[in-house]
N, C-alpha and C positions, 0 to 999 in steps of 0.2 A: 588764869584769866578771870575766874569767878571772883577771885581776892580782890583784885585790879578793877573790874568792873562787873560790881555784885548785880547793877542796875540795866545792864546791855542787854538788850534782845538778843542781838547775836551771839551771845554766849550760851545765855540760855537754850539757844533753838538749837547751837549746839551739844551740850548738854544733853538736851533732851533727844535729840538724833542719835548720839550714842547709845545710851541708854535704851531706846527704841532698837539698837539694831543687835544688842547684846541679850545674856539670859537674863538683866533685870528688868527685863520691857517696863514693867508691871510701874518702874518708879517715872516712866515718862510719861504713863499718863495724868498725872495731874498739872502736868509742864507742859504738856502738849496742849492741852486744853486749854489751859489759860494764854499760850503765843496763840494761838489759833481765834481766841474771842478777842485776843487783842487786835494780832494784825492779820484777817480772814486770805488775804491775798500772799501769803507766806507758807509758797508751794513746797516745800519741803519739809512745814512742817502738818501739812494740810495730810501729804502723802503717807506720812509718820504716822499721824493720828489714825487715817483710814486704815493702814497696815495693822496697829495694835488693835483696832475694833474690829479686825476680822481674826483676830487672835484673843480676843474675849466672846468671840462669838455674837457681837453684835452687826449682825452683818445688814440691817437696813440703815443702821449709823454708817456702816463703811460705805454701802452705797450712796446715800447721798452725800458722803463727800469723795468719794470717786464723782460724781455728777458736778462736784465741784472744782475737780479738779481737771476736768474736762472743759470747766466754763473759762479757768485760768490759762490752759494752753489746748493747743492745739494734741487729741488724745494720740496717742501709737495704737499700732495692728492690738500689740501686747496688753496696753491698758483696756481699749475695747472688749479686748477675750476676759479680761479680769473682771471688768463691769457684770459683761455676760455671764459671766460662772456663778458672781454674784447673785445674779437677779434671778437666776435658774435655782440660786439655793434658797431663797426670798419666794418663789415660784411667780415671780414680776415676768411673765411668759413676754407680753409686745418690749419693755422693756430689752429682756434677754436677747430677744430676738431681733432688735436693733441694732443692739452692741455688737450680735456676731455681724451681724450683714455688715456693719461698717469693717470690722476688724478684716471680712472676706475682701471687700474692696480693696482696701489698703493692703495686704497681706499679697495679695491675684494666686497664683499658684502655691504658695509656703502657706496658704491657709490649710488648718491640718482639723478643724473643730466641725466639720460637716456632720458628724454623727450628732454632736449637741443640737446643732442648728436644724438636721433632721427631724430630729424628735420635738423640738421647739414648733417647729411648722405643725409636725403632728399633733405637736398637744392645739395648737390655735386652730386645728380642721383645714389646714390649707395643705393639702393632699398634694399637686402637681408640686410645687416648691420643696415639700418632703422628699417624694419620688427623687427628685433632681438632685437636694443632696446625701439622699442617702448612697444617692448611686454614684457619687464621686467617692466617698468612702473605700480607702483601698484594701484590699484582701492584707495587706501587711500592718496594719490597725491592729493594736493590743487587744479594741473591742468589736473584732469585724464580726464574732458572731451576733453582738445586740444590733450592729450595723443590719446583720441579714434578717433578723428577727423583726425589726423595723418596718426593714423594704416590704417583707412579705406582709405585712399589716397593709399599708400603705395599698400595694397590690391587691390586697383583698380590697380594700375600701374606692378603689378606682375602679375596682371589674374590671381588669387588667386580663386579658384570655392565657395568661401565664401565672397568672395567681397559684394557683396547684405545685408546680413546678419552683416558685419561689417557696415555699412552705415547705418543700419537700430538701430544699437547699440548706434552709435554715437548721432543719432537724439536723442534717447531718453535719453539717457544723457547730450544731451547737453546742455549749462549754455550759457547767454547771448551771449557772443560772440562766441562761438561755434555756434549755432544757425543760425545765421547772415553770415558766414563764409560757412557754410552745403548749406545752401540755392544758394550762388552764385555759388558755388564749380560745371565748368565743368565738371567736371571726374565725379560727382554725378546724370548728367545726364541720 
């Protein structure tokens, strides 16, 4: 196709799709950047690009075109959760914190991210919202000990009359670095 039509975008963007989704990523990005300045509204290859820049580690490039690719369609639960992981790693807290609420909406029950979203409230001081999802967070969670580790913060910082009794949960659940984290933890004071 490339012989045939050296000059097509749409070879190109295939092309560069390929590439993007194999172990030469590395050669799609100079292909991808250039479909992307050419035609910005060329959601596939918007997605390509955002994907390799979270795989160079540029990850406030991926997010604002995840933001763009948000503005192009209408986002999923999934892409939400992706923005969110994003901007939590970027430490974009209202950001992150956006992306999950939306992705909870749209997700209702199958949302599974309340521990991130927990901590997100915590980090922004908004305590009641924390409390609420940490405590959907279920005991069958890979990280249900930083889940309890959380709540009992959280409890501490609400004057909760079970605060004690949350702190006391935590310890015994805790896993390696809960443990280590419980110990230094002021408020456990």
């Amino acid at each position: 196709a490339a012989a045939i039509a050296p000059r097509s975008p749409d070879v190109r963007t295939y092309l560069a799709l390929h590439y993007a989704r194999g172990k030469d990523w590395q050669q799609a990005v100079p292909l991808l950047e250039r479909i992307v300045a050419d035609s910005p509204e060329r959601l596939p290859a918007v997605e390509a690009l955002a994907s390799v820049r979270e795989r160079q580690g540029r990850i406030e490039d991926a997010i604002a075109l995840r933001q763009r690719i948000a503005a192009l369609r209408v986002p999923t639960a999934a892409d939400q959760v992706r923005l969110g992981q994003l901007a939590m790693q970027a430490q974009q807290t209202p950001l992150a914190i956006e992306s999950f609420e939306g992705a909870r909406s749209k997700a209702g029950p199958g949302f599974t991210h309340d521990l991130e979203l927990g901590v997100l409230y915590l980090a922004a001081r908004r305590f009641t919202d924390a409390r609420d999802a940490l405590d959907r967070v279920p005991p069958s969670h890979p990280e249900y000990p930083m889940a309890l580790f959380k709540r009992a913060q959280v409890s501490v910082l609400l004057k909760e009359p079970d605060s004690a009794a949350r702190i006391a949960r935590a310890r015994q659940h805790a896993d390696r670095t809960t443990r280590e984290l419980i110990t230094r933890e002021k408020l456990f004071q």
